[in-house]
N, C-alpha and C positions, 0 to 999 in steps of 0.2 A: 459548483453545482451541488447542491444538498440532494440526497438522495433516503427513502424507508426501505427497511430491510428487517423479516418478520423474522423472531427467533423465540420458537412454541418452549415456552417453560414445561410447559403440559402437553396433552393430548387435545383439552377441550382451552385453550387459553393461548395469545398470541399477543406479544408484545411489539409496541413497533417504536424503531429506534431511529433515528435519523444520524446517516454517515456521509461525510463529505465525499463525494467521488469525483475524480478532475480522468482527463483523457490525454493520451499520448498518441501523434501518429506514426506508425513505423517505418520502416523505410521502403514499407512499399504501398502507402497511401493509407494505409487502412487504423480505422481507431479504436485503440484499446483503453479500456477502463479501470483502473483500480483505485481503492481507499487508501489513503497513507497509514499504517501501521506504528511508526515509531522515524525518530532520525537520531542518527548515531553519529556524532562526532569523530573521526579516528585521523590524525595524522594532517591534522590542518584545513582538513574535507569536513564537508558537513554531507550524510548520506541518509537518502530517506528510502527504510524497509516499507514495500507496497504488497497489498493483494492485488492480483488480478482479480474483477468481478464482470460478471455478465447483468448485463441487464433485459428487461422485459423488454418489446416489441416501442412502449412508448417510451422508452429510457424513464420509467418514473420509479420502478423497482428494481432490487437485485434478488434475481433469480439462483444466481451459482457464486461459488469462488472457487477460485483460480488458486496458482501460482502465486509464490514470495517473488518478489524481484527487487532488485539493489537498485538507486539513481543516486547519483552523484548533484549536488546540487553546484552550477556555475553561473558566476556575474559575467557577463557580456554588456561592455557600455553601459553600466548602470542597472543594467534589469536582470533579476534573479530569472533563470529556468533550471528544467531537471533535464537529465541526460540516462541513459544506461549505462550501468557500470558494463562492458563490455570483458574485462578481465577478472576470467573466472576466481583468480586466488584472492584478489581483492573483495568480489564480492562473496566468498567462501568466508571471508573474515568478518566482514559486518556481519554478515547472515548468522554466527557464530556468537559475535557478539552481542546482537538482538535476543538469540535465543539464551545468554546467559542472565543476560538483564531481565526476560522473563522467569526464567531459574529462579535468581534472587526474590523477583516480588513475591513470586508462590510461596516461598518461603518463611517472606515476612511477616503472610497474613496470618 
């Protein structure tokens, strides 16, 4: 699902950007939203850094963000899905290494 999300350069001016938002449901029924951020490789795992985002009332907008969160991504019989990294030191370390690879780009510019 593609989703707009307005981010005011200005006071009087508003850009709108289109971000891919996909949903997860938890383990207790309920669905959550976020953008994928970045996927890090590390240790033969492919792991994708996510916002959590809220959306508006129609789901056509993002109203808020959330949370960073880690997913592990796994083949099951042929079809990729994501999971939660569930172990805090693992996802401690992507999370780490997301924010140095943003580090680096700042840097470059």
């Amino acid at each position: 699902m593609d989703f707009h999300v307005n981010f005011p350069e200005d006071e009087h001016e508003q850009e709108m950007i289109e971000v891919e938002v996909f949903s997860v449901i938890d383990d207790e029924g309920n669905e959550d939203f976020f953008k994928k951020l970045d996927e890090i490789t590390y240790e033969g795992g492919v792991y994708w850094v996510c916002q959590e985002v809220f959306l508006d009332p129609e789901l056509t907008r993002i109203e808020e963000e959330g949370d960073i969160h880690v997913f592990r991504e796994v083949e099951t019989q042929g079809e990729k899905f994501i999971e939660y990294v569930k172990n805090y030191d693992l996802a401690k370390r992507i999370f780490d290494m997301w924010e140095e690879r943003l580090k680096d780009e700042e840097e470059d510019k």
